[in-house]
N, C-alpha and C positions, 0 to 999 in steps of 0.2 A: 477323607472327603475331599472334592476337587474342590480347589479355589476359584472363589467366582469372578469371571472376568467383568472386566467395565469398560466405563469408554473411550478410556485411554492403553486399551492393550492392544499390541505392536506386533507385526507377525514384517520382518525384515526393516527396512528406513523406511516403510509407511504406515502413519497413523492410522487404525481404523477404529470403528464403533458405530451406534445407529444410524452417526450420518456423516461422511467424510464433511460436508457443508456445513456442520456444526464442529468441527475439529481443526482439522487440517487446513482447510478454507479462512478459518477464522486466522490462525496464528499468520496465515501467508498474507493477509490482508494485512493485519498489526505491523508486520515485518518493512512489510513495502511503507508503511507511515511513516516509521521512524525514520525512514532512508529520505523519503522526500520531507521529513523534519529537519533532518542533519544531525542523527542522532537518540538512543534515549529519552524521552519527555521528565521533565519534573511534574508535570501536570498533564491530568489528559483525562477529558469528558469522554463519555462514549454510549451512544445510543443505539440500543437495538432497534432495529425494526418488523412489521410483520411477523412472518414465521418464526423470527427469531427471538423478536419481544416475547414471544408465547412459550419459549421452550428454551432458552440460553440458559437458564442454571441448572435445567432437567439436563440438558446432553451437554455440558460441559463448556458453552461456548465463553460464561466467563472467565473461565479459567485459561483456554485458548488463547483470547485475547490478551490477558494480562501477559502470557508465557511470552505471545509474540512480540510484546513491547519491550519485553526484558530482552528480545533478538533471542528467545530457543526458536529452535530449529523442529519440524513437523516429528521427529524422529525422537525427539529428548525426553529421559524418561521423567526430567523435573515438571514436564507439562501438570500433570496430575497435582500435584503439590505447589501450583504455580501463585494460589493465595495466598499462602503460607508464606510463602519466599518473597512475597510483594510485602503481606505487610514486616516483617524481620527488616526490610529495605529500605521499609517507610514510603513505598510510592504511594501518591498522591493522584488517586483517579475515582472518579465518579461512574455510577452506570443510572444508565434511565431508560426504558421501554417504551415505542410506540406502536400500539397495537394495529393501528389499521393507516395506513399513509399510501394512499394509493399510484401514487407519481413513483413509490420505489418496487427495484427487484423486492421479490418475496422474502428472500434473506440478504437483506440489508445492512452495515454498521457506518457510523458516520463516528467522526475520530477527530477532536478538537484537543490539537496536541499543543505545546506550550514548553519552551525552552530557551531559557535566560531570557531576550527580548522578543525571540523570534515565537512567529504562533501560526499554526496551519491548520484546515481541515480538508479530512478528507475523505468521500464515502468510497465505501467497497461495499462491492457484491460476490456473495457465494456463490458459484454457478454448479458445482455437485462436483467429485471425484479429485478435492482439493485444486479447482479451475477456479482463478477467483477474477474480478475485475473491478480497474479501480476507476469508478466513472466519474469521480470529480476531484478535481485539487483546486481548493480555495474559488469556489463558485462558477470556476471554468470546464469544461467538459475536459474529460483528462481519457477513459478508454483506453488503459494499458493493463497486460495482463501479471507484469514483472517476474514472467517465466523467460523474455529476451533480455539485452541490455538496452537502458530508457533515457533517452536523452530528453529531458523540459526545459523550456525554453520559456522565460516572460518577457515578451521583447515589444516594444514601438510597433506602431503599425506602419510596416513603412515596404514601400513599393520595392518585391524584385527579392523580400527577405527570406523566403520559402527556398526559392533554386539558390540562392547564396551560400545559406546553410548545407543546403544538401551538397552542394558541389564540395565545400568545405572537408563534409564526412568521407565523400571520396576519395580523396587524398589519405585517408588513411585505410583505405578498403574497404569502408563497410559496407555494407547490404544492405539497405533500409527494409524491414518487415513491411513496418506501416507506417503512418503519418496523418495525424492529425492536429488541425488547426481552430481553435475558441476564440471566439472576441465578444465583448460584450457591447461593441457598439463601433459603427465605421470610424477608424482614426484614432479608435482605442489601443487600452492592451493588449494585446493578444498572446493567447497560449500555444506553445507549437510542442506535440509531445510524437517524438519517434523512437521506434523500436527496430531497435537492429541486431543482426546474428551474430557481431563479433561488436568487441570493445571497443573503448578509443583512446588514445593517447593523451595522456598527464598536456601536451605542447596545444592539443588542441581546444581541450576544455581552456586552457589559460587563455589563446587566441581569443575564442568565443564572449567570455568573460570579460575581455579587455573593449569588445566593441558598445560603442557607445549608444548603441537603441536596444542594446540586450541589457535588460535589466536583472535578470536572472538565471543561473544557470542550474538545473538537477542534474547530477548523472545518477544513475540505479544500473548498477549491472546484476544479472540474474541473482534474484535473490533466494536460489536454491545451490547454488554455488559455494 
């Protein structure tokens, strides 16, 4: 008798099953949290939303998530068994559903991660075929897909910082994909998140890091690498 497949069987390095946006999607979003966490969580809330409050334990998306916090990879065959290995671990995570929230993408997760004193959230959207996007880091519009390398920035608002930085990245060649900029009010903080096609150098994050109205620095290099 043939054995029955489910929603974690693998045909080459890609996940598939009823819905790459309850799979693949999911763990790619988890992966990119931990990155802009700095790391692992010992603690992490985690809410579905929408479509997904309605069907995340039916197509496997808790298990997705938990895999991509522990950092597997869309490909790993521990995905399935990723409960199992969470609680043996003892991670410490919460799920909660909201069924109708109409300000979000239809497959939504919002990610309140927690690590020694440091704490961030962050939501991600499934957009289908393992395409995810992460449209907010800690209540700032954020719109990175973390298929480039992602440079975040929480810096001063301060006149001239935009072309600074980017001249900056130059000097080491990048390409800037995209760029974008969040504030939550004139003369605030503001969030500057860009996406570029090659990396950047260890001298320059340090550069960055040393300047005095940059209060923050992320790097995320692709995180399918």
């Amino acid at each position: 008798m043939a054995e029955k497949s489910s929603v974690f069987d693998m045909i080459g390095p890609v996940m598939i099953g009823p819905s790459s946006s309850h799979t693949a999607g999911v763990v790619r979003i988890a992966r990119a949290a931990i990155r802009v966490l700095g790391g692992k969580p010992d603690k992490s809330a985690i809410t579905f939303y929408n479509s997904f409050a309605r069907t995340y334990e039916g197509h496997g998306s808790d298990k997705a998530i938990i895999a991509g916090l522990m950092d597997f990879k869309t490909d790993d065959p521990r995905i399935k068994e990723a409960l199992e290995i969470a609680e043996q671990e003892k991670m410490d995570y919460t799920f909660k559903s909201v069924g109708s929230a109409s300000v979000y993408h239809p497959n939504t997760i919002k990610l309140i991660l927690e690590k020694g004193e440091r704490k961030v959230e962050v939501i991600g959207e499934s957009k289908g075929g393992g395409v995810i996007n992460i449209a907010e880091f800690d209540g700032f519009n954020a719109n990175f897909s973390a298929s480039l390398h992602t440079l975040i920035l929480k810096a001063d608002d301060v006149r001239g910082s935009i072309a600074y930085i980017a001249n900056i990245l130059s000097h080491d060649d990048c390409n800037i994909a995209t760029m974008s900029v969040s504030r939550k009010g004139k003369n605030a903080q503001a969030c500057l998140v860009i996406e570029m096609d090659s990396g950047i150098k260890d001298v320059t994050l340090a550069y960055l890091r040393s300047l005095k109205w940059v209060k923050e620095v992320i790097y995320i290099p692709d995180i399918d690498l």
